[in-house]
N, C-alpha and C positions, 0 to 999 in steps of 0.2 A: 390129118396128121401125115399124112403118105404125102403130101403135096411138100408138108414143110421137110421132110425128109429128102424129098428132089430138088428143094429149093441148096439146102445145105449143100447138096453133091454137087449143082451149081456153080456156085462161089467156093468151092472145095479148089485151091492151087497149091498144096502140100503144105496148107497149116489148117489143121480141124480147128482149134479154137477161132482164127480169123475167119473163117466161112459160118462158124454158128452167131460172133455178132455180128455181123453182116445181115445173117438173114434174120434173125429178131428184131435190130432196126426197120427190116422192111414187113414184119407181121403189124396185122392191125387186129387189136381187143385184147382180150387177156387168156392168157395161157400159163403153163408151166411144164414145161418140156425136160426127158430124160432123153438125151442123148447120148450112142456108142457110134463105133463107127471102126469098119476094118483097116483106116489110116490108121488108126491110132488103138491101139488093141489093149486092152485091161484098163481103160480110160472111161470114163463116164461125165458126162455135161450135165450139169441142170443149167436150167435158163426160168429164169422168176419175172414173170408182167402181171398185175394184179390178181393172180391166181397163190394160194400158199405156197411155199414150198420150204423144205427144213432139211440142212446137211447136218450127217451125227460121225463122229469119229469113235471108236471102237479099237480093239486089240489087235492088229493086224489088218482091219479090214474098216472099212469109212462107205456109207452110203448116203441117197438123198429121198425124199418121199415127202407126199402132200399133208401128212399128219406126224407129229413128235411119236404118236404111240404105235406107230407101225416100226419104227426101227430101237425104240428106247430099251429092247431085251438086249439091241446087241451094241448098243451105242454109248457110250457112259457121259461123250460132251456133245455139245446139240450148239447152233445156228441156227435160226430163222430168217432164212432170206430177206432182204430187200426188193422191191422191184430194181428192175433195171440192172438186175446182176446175175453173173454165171460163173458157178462153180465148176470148176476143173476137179474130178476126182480121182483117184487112184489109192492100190494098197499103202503105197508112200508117202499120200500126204494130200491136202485139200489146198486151193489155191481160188481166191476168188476176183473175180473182174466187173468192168463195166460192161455194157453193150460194144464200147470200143475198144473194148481189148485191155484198158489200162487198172494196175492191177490194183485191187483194196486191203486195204486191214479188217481185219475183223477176229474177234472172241469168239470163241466155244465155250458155253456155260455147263457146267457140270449138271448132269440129275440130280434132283434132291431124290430124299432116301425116302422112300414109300415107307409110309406109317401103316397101311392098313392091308397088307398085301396077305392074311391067312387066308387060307380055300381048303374045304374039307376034301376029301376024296369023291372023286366025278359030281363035286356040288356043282350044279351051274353059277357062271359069274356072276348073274344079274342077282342069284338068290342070296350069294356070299355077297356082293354089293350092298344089300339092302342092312344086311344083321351090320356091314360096319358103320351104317349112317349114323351111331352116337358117336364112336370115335373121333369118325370126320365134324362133328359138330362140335365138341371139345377141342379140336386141336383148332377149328375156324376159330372160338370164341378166343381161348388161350391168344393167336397170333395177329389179332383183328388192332393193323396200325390207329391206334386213336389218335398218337401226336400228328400223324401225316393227314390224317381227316378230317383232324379240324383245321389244319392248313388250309388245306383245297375248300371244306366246307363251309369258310367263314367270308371267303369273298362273295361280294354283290351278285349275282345273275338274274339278266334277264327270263332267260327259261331251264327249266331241267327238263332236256329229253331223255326217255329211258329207249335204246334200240337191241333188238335182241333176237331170235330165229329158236320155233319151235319150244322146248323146255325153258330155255334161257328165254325166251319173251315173257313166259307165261309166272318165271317167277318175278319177273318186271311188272306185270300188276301186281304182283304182292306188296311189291317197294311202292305203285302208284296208290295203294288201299289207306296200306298205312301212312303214309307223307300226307295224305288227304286229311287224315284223322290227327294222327300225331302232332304236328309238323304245320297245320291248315295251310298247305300247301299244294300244290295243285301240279302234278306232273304228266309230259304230256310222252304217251306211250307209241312209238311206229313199230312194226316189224319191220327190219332192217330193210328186206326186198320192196318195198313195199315207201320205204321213206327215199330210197333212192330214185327212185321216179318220181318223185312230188318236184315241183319249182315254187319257187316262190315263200313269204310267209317266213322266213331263216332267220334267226336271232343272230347276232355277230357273238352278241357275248351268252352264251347257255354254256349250261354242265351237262355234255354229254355222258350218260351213266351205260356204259355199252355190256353186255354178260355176255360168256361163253365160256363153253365149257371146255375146250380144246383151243382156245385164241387164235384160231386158224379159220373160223367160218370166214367166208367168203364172201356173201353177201354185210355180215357184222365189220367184215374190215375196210371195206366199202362204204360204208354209211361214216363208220369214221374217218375215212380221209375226207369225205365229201363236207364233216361238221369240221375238221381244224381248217379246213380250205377257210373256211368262213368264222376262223377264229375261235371257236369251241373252245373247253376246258373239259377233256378227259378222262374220266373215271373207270377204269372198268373192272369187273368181278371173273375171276377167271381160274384155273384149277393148275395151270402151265406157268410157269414163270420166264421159260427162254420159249416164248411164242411172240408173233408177231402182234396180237392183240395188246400185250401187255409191255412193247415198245415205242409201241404209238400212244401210249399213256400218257398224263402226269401223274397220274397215281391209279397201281395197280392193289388193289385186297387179292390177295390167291387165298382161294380157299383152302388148299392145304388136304382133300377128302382123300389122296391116294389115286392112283391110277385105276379108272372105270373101263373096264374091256367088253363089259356087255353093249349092246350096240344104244340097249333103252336109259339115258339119264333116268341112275336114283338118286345115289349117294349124294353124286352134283348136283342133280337138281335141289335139292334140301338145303346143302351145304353151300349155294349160292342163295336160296331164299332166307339161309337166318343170315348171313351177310349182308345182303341188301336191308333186312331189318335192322341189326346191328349199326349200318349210316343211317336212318332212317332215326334211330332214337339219337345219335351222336348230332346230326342237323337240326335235330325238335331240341336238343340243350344249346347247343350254339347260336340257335335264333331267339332262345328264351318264348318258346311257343309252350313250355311244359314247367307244371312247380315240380320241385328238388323229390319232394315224397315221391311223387306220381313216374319220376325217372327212376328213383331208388326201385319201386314196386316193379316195375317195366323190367330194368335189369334183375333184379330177382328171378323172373318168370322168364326171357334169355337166360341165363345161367342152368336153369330147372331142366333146360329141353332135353338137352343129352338123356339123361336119367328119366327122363319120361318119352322119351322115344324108345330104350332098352325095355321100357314096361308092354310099349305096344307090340315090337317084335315078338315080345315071348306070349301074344295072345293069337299066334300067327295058326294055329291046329284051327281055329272056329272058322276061319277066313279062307281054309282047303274046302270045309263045307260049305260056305255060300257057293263060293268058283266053282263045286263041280254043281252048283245045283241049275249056277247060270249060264254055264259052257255051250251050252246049245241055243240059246237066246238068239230072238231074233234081229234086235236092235238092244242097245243099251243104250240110255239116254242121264246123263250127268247132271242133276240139277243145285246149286247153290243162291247165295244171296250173299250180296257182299264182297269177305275175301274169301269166304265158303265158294259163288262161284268161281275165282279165281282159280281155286283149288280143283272146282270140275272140270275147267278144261283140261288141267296136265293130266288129272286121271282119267277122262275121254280118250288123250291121246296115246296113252300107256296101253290102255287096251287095244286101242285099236291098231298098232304098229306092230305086238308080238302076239295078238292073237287071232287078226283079219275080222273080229265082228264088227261090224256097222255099231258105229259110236258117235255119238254127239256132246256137246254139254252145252247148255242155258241157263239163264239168271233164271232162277223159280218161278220167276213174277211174268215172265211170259211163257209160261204155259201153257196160259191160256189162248195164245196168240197164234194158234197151228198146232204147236206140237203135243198137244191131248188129243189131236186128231187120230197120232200113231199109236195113241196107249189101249193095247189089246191084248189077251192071251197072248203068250211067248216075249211080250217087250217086255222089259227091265228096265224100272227107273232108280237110279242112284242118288240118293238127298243127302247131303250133305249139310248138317248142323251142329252147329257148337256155338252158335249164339246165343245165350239164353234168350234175350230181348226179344228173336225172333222166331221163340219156339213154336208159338201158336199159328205163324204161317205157315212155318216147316211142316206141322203135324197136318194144315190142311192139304198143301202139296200132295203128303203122303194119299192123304184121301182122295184126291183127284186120282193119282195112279192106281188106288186097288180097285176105286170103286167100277173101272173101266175093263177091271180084269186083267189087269198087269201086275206082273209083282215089284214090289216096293224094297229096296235096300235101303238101309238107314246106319250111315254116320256121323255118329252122337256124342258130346262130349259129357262123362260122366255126372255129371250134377244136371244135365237135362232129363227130366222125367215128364216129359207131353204124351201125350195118349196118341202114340201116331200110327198104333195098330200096323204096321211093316209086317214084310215077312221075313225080314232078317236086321236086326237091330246089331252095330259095332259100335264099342264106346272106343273114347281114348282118353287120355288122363284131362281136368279141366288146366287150363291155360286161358290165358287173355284172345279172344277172337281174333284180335289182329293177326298172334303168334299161330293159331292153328292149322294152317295148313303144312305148318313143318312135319306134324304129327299126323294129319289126315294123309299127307303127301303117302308116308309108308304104311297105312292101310292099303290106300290104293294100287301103291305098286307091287304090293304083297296079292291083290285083291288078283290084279290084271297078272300075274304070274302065276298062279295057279290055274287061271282059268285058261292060258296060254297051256302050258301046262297038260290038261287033261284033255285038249285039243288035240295034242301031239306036237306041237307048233315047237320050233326052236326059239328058243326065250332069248339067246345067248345072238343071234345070227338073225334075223326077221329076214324076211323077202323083201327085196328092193332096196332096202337103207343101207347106210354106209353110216360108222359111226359120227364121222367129220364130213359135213358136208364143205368141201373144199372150190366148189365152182359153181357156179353161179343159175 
């Protein structure tokens, strides 16, 4: 950065904004630069190259910043840049350009109005995020474009990729579980980092289905220009409406869950997995992969979650006693089958990001394949079940953990009664397996918050992370 600051001073000949295109022309990769500069005093530059950036205008005062939610207390209309563009800021007024100086148009979209925004006194956000995950699942279901979805979802594609980063990946196999089941559909899942390096193998015509939860990830916006390059059809799932994710769209679902300030995805995380369910059932009616009863029953039990996600909150006192009993743990280990493992990864990774204990999670079924090697006094295995079908595995799972001298946690869906001998058994209300992990999700995060929790650990602020991973 000190380099591209000498370069500016450089090409500096008494116009600050003609020396900042100048030398972003001549930068190579992606950046997003704040620039001031003693030429030009109460002035500020952004400069946008595949890196985020977002200018907000405010009551007297206008800033720019790598995420919507770092400036939106004091901003009320928001831009998300473009590549290739620089904002001119000041008290007076915003002014945007090319690299060459030539000047653009552009909208400021106003904020919508946070639906979920109550916080008790010194509650932390993560814990007051979690109690509003029905509402945000209410306002998803209420707002969920059906006419625009089945637009988009009733053309031909060759493939549907799901691309996505951390939380937002992990509820993209939920959408890959069910489309498999639902839908006998077959979708095929990259994390965004990860699909960007690949070559080869690229559908021209696919439905890209992209999630985030801030439409600002970096790597996620990168996978998408890399799939319209090549033709793609754009879907994505997202929580922002003036972000860059949901510009580069043809059709964006916002979910609608309110602004999330704790740094750990709940509320989004949830409120983008019954979403992706939500197209998931709208695709399996529009290809006629489903009879009319079996879609009725399906939406029924969508509709139910709200109201049976408020049951599992308020079962949250039993869930401070397992966490303090497994705060000390020496590893915790996540096991499911299914969309059950789906579900163990994001609660693997919930722990492990606001409470530092060594976490993992695996499909059940290889347990046997290494990781019963580590099941000993002080490990904790977390099984997750709400299949009945496959309660009799579940119950063995459990047995392989105690019988090793580890202790066993068990979430269960209340009509499962297997002999699985745990030492700590959590129901949640019964639901369709597909749908469970909307509901297992806030056990988990309720699970991974108290155990942070009596850590001492900052729930709200984790070490290392940043809520918006904005570069690459």
């Amino acid at each position: 950065s000190e380099v591209v600051a000498h370069l500016i001073d450089h090409y500096y000949t008494g116009d600050v904004l003609s020396a900042v295109c100048r030398a972003a022309r001549e930068l190579k990769g992606s950046f997003a630069l704040g620039v001031i500069s003693v030429y030009e005093p109460n002035v500020l530059y952004g400069v946008r190259k595949d890196s985020p950036l977002v200018v907000g205008a405010g009551v007297n005062e206008n800033a720019i910043c790598s995420d919507i939610s770092g400036i939106s207390d004091f901003c009320g209309r928001l831009y998300a840049m473009q590549n290739g563009e620089i904002a001119r800021v000041s008290t007076q007024g915003i002014s945007l350009y090319d690299f060459y100086g030539k000047s653009r148009s552009f909208d400021l979209s106003p904020q919508e109005k946070e639906e979920n925004s109550e916080r008790e006194e010194n509650e932390d956000y993560m814990h007051c995020e979690i109690r509003q995950t029905p509402l945000a699942l209410l306002s998803g279901y209420e707002s969920f474009p059906e006419k625009e979805a089945e637009t988009v979802l009733s053309k031909p594609y060759d493939e549907i990729l799901l691309v996505g980063c951390g939380s937002a990946y992990h509820a993209g196999l939920v959408f890959k579980g069910a489309m498999r089941e639902l839908a006998d559909t077959q979708v095929r899942e990259e994390i965004a980092s990860e699909y960007l390096t690949q070559k080869g193998g690229e559908k021209r015509n696919a439905l890209v289905v992209a999630v985030s939860q801030s439409g600002e990830t970096a790597d996620t916006l990168l996978a998408v220009e890399k799939a319209k390059r090549q033709g793609a059809t754009v879907l994505s799932v997202c929580n922002v409406r003036a972000s860059s994710l949901v510009r580069l769209s043809d059709l964006a679902i916002i979910t609608r869950c309110g602004r999330e300030r704790a740094v750990a995805a709940t509320k989004s995380y949830v409120a983008q997995v019954h979403s992706l369910l939500l197209l998931c059932l709208k695709y399996a009616e529009i290809k006629g992969k489903i009879s009319k009863n079996k879609l009725n029953e399906l939406k029924g039990e969508i509709a139910a979650l709200p109201e049976k996600a408020e049951r599992v909150i308020e079962e949250e006192s039993y869930l401070s006693k397992v966490a303090l009993a497994a705060k000390d743990a020496e590893a915790v280990f996540f096991l499911g089958r299914g969309q059950d493992c789906y579900a163990a990864k994001e609660g693997s990774l919930k722990l492990k990001e606001i409470s530092y204990l060594f976490s993992e999670a695996y499909p059940s079924g290889e347990l046997k394949h290494g990781t019963l090697a580590l099941m000993e006094k002080g490990v904790y295995g977390v099984v997750i079940a709400t299949d009945p079908a496959l309660a009799e595995k579940n119950a063995a799972t459990v047995a392989e953990i105690t019988c090793r001298g580890a202790s066993a946690i068990v979430v269960a869906s209340e009509g499962i009664q297997p002999d699985m001998r745990a030492d700590y058994v959590i129901t949640v209300p019964d639901t369709h397996p597909l749908f469970s992990p909307v509901l297992t999700a806030i056990v988990l995060q309720e699970f991974a918050y108290y155990v942070a929790k009596a850590r001492g650990c900052d729930v709200d602020r984790p070490r290392n992370l940043a809520k918006s991973v904005t570069v690459e």
